[in-house]
MIPA-890106 format. One line per 2 residues: number of its first residue (from 1); their letters; for each residue x, y negated, z negated of C-alpha. Coordinates in pm, whole numbers. Layout:
N
NUM> A> X:Y:Z  ...;
END
This chain:
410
1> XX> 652:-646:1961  360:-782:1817;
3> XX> 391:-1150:1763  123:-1331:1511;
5> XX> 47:-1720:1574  -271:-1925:1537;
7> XX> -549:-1897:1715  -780:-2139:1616;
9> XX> -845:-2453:1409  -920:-2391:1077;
11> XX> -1199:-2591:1079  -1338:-2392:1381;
13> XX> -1391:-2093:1122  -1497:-2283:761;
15> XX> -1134:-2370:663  -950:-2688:558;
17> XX> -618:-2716:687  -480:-2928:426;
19> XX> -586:-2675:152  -440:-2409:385;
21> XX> -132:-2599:316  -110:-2564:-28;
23> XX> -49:-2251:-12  318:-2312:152;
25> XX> 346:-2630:-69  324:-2368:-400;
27> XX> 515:-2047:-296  823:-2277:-118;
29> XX> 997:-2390:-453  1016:-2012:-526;
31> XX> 1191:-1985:-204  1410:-2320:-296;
33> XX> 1512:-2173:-604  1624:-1874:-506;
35> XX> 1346:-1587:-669  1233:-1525:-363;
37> XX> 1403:-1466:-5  1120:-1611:193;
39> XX> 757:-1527:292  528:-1458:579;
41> XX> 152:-1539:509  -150:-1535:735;
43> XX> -482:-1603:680  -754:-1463:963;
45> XX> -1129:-1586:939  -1396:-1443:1169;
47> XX> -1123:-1252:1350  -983:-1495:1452;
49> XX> -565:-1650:1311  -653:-2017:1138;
51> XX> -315:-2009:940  33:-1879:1026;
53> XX> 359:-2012:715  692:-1893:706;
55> XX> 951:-2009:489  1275:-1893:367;
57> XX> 1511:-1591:469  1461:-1273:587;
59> XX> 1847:-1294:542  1967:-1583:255;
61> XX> 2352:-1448:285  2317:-1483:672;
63> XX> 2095:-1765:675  1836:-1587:854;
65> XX> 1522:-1724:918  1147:-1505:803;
67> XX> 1000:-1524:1173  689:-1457:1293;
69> XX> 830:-1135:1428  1033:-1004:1084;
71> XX> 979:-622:985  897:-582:619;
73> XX> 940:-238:433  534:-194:323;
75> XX> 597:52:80  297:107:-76;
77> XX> 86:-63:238  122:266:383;
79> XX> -128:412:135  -458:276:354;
81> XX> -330:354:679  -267:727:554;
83> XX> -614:737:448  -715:624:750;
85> XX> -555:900:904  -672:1183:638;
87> XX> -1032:1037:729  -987:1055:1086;
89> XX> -952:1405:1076  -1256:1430:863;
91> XX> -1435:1271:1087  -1370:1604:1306;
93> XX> -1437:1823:1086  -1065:1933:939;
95> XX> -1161:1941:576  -1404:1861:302;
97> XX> -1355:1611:28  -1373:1860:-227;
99> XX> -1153:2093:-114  -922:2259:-336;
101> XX> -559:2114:-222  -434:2457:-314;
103> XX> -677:2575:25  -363:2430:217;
105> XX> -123:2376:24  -57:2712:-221;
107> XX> 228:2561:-450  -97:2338:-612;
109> XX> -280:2656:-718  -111:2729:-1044;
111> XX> -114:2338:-1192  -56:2287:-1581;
113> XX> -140:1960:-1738  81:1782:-2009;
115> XX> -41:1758:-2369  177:1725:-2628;
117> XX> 588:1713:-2659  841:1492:-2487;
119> XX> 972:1478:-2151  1245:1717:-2238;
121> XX> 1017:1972:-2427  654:1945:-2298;
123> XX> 336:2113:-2431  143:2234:-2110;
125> XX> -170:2422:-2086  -305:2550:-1744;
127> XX> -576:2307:-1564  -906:2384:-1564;
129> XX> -1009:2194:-1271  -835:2222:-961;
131> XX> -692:1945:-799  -911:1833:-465;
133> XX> -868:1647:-132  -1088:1429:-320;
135> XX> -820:1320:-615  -576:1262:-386;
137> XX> -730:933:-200  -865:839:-568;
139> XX> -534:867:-719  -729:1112:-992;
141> XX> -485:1365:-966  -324:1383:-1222;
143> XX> 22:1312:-992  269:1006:-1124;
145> XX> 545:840:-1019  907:858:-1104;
147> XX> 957:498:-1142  640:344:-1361;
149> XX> 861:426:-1693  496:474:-1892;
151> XX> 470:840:-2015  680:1148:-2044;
153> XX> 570:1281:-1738  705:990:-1557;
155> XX> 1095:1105:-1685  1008:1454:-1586;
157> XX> 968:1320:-1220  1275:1130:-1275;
159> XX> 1471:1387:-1397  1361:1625:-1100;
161> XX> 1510:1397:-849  1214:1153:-759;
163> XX> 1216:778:-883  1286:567:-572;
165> XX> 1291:880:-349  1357:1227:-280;
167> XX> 1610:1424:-385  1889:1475:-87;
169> XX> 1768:1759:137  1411:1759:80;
171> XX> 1176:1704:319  790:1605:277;
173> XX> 710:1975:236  999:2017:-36;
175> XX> 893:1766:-222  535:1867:-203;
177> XX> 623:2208:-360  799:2051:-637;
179> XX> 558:1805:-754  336:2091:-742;
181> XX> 534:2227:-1047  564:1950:-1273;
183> XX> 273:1889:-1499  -8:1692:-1446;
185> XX> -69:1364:-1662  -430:1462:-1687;
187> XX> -671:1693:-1570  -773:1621:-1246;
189> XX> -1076:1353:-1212  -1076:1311:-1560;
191> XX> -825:914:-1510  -688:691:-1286;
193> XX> -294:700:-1212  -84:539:-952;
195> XX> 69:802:-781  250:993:-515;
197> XX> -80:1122:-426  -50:974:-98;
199> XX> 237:1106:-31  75:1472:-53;
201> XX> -213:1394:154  9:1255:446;
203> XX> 179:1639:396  -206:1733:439;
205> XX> -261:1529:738  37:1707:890;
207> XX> -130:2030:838  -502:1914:948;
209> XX> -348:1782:1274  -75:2000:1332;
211> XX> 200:1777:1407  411:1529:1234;
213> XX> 279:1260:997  545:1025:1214;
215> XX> 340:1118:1585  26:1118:1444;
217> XX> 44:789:1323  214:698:1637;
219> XX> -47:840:1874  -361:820:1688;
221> XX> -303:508:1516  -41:267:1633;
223> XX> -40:281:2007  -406:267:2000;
225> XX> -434:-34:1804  -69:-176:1970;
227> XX> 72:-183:1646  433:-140:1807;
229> XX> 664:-276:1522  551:-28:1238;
231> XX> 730:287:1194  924:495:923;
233> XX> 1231:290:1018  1388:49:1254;
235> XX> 1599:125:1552  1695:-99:1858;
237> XX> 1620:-499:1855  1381:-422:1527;
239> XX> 1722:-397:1326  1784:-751:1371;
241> XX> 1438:-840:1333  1414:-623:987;
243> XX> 1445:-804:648  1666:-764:397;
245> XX> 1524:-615:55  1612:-829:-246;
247> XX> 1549:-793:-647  1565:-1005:-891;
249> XX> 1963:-1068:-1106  1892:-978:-1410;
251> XX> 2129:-1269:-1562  2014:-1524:-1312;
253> XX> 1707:-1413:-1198  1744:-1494:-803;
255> XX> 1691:-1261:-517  2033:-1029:-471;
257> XX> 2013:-759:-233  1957:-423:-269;
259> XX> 2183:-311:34  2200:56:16;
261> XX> 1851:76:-85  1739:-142:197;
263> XX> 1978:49:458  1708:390:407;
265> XX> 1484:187:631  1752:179:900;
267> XX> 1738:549:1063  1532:819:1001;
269> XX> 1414:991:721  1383:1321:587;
271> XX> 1067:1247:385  784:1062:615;
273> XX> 626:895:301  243:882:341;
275> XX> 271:662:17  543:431:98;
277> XX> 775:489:430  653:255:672;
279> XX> 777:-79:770  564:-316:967;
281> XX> 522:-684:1085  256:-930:986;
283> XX> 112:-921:1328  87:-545:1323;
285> XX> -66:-527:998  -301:-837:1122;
287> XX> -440:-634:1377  -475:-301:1099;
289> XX> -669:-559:894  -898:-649:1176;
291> XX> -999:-264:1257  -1096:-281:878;
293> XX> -1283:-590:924  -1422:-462:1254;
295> XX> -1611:-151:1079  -1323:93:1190;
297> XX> -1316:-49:1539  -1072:-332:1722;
299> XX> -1085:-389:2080  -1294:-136:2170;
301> XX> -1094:99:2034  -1251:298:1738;
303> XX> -1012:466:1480  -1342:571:1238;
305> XX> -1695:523:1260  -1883:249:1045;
307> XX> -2036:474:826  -1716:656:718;
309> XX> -1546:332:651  -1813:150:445;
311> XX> -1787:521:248  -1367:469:197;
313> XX> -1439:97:62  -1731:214:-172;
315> XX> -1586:247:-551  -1557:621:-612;
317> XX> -1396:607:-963  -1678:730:-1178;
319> XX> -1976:604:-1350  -1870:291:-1111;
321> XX> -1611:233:-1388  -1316:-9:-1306;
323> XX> -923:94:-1337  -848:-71:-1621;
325> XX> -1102:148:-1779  -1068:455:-1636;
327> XX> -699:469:-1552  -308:370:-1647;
329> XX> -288:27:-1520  -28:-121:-1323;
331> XX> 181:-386:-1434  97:-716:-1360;
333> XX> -199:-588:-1139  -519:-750:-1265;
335> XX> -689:-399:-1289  -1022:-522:-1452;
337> XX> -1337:-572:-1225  -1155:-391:-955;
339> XX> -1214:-11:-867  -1103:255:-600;
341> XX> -1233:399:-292  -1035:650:-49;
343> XX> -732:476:-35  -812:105:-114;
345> XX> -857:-123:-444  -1217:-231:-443;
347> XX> -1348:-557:-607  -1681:-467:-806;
349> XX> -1737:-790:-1007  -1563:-1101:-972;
351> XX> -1628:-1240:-1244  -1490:-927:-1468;
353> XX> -1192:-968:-1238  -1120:-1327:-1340;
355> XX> -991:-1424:-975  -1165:-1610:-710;
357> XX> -1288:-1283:-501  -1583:-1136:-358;
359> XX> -1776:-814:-464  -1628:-527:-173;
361> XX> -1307:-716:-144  -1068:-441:-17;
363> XX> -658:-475:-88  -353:-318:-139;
365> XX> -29:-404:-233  359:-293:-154;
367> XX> 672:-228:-449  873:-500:-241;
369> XX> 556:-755:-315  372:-756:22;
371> XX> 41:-741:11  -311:-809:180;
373> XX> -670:-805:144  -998:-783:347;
375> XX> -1318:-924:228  -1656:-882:456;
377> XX> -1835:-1043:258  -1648:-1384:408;
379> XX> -1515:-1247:720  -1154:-1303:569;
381> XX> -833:-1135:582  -493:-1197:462;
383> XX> -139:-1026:493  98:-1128:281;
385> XX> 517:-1072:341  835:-1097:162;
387> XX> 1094:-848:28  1124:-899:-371;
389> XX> 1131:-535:-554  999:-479:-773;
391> XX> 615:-652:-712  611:-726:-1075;
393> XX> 865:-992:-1056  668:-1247:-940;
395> XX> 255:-1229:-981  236:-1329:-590;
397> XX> -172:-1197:-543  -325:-1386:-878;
399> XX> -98:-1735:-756  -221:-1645:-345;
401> XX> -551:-1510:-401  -715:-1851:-518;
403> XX> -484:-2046:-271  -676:-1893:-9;
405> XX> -1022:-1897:-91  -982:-2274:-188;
407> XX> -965:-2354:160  -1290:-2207:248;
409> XX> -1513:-2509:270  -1840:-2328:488;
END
C-alpha cells in the first residue's frame, strides 16, 4: 500500500496554502450536489507533497469515504506508463521507431483506409503507408475507438464487438488481429486520432519482452518504483479500498453507478489493456509522476535515461502542429496549443492553449475523469482522482488546472 500525505509546508516550496484551498472550496459543491462521488487531489512541488484533499465517496450508497488509500480505475492513465514500457525496451535495443508494426505483428500488413460510404457499406482503398511503431505512441495510426461516436469507422468498431471493451473470449492478441482488419480512419501519419493505439503497442511490448504486459509492468515498473496498489484489477484488502465507478442520470444528472461495468475491475481480465486496464492510487501514481519529474529516475532507481525521456515529452505531431490542427479532437479537451509526444499531451504555447500552463507541460487524462500533469518548467505535479464516466461530464482539468497554478506565489 502506498499511502500519499503531506510532506511539507506549502510555503516551504512557493505555495500558498490558502489558495491551495480553493481548490477543495470549488470542486466540494459538486460533491454536495451529487455530480460527482468524491475526489482525491494532490499537488507535489519540488518533489516534495505540499497539498493532500479528499472529499466525498468512494462509495455514496455505502457512505464510503475517498481515502488517501482509494484505488481508482485510470483508464486512459495507463497510456504513459505503457509508453514507458515500449521505451524501455528501446532503450535496449528491441525495436526502432519506424518499424513497420506488421514486422511483429503480421495481421497489420494488409491495412485499408476508409474513404467514402457509411459504416455499413464502406469505400476502402489499400494504405499506402504502413502503419509504424512510431504511429502507435503518436496516436497517428489511423486506429479509433468504439466509443467516440464521431465517424463511421467508429460504428464499425462498435459493431465488431469493441466500444467499452472486448468482445467475450478475446484476448489482447484477438483483439489485435481484429482491429487489424477494420479500416483505418486515415492513412497513417497523415492525422491525429484518439485511439486504441495503446492498446496494440502494450501487445508489442509483450512481444519485445517476451512475457506478459501484466509481469512486465509488475517487475520492470511497479515493484521498482513501489507502486504496489496499481494493477489490472483488485484482489484482497484493495477490493474494499477500490472505488465505485459512477455516471451521470441522464434525468437528474447525479452520479449513479455503473455496477457491472465497475465489477470488470474486480478479477482478472482477458484483455491486459495497454490503453486503459489499470487501476491505481494517488500515491502510486504520485510516485509515477515523480520518475517523470525526476528525468526517468526516482530513488535511485532509473526506469529510462534523461535523454530518452526529454525525447517522449518533445511534440512529435508534425510541422510542430497542435491537435486541434492536426487531429479529431476530443470532447471537452482543450486541444489547441497542446501537442503529442510518445505517449503524453504536450503544452507548446500557453497562450494558444488559453489555460494557465507552461510550455513542456506533460498530462494525460482517464474516461472515468482522473487525470494529472507534470510541468518542469515549475517543478510541479498533480494527480487528480474521482470516478465520473464519462470525463466529458464535468470539464474537471480547465476548472483544476488554474486552481493550481494560482497558488504558486515564488
Amino acid at each position: 500500500m502506498t499511502l500519499v500525505k503531506q510532506e511539507v509546508d506549502p510555503a516551504e516550496v512557493g505555495l500558498d496554502a490558502s489558495r491551495l484551498g480553493r481548490i477543495e472550496a470549488h470542486f466540494a459543491p459538486f460533491v454536495d450536489s451529487g455530480v460527482l462521488p468524491g475526489f482525491l487531489v494532490v499537488v507535489a512541488r519540488a518533489g516534495k507533497v505540499a497539498h493532500v484533499a479528499a472529499y466525498g465517496w468512494r462509495d455514496v450508497e455505502q457512505r464510503r469515504p475517498v481515502e488517501t488509500d482509494t484505488i481508482f480505475r485510470i483508464y486512459s492513465m495507463t497510456k504513459p506508463i505503457t509508453s514507458v514500457a515500449a521505451m524501455m525496451l528501446y532503450e535496449e535495443g528491441r525495436f526502432r521507431l519506424d518499424d513497420p508494426v506488421s514486422d511483429y505483428l503480421p495481421a497489420f500488413a494488409d491495412l485499408r483506409v476508409y474513404s467514402g460510404g457509411s459504416a455499413l457499406a464502406p469505400v476502402t482503398k489499400a494504405a499506402s503507408e504502413p502503419m509504424r511503431v512510431w504511429h502507435l505512441m503518436t496516436h497517428t495510426a489511423g486506429l479509433t475507438y468504439g466509443f467516440l461516436y464521431q465517424h463511421p469507422c467508429d460504428a464499425m468498431y462498435r459493431a465488431a464487438g469493441f466500444e467499452w471493451g472486448s468482445p467475450k473470449g478475446f484476448d489482447l492478441e484477438a483483439s489485435c488481429d481484429s482491429w487489424a482488419r477494420l479500416p483505418l480512419m486515415f492513412e497513417p501519419g497523415t492525422s491525429w486520432n484518439y485511439s486504441v493505439a495503446t492498446d496494440v503497442l502494450g501487445r508489442l511490448v509483450e512481444i519485445w519482452s517476451g512475457t506478459t504486459l501484466e509481469l512486465f509492468f509488475a517487475e520492470r515498473i511497479f515493484e521498482p518504483l513501489q507502486m504496489f496498489d496499481t494493477g489490472f484489477f483488485a484482489e484482497g484488502d484493495a477490493l474494499d479500498r477500490l472505488a465505485v465507478l459512477y455516471t451521470p442520470d441522464g434525468a437528474t444528472g447525479k452520479a449513479r453507478p455503473l455496477r457491472e461495468m465497475g465489477r470488470v475491475a474486480t478479477s482478472k481480465p482477458r484483455v491486459l489493456s495497454g490503453g486503459g486496464g489499470l487501476l491505481s492510487s494517488a500515491g502510486d501514481y504520485h510516485r509515477f509522476t515523480q520518475m517523470l519529474l525526476g528525468e526517468g529516475q526516482l530513488d535511485g532507481v532509473r526506469l529510462l535515461g534523461s535523454r530518452t525521456l526529454a525525447y517522449m515529452t518533445t511534440n512529435h505531431l508534425p510541422d510542430d502542429r497542435d491537435m486541434a490542427s492536426f487531429g479529431h479532437p476530443i470532447s471537452g479537451e482543450p486541444d489547441e496549443g497542446v501537442g503529442f509526444g510518445l505517449g503524453f499531451s504536450v503544452v507548446l504555447d500557453p497562450v494558444r492553449h488559453r489555460t494557465l500552463s507552461s510550455a513542456g507541460e506533460l498530462a494525460w487524462g482517464g474516461a472515468a475523469s482522473t487525470s494529472f500533469w507534470v510541468d518542469p518548467a515549475e517543478d510541479l505535479a498533480v494527480v487528480w482522482m474521482t470516478q465520473l464516466l464519462p470525463s466529458s461530464s464535468v470539464p474537471i482539468r480547465p476548472r483544476l488546472t488554474p486552481l493550481v497554478y494560482q497558488a504558486i506565489v515564488d
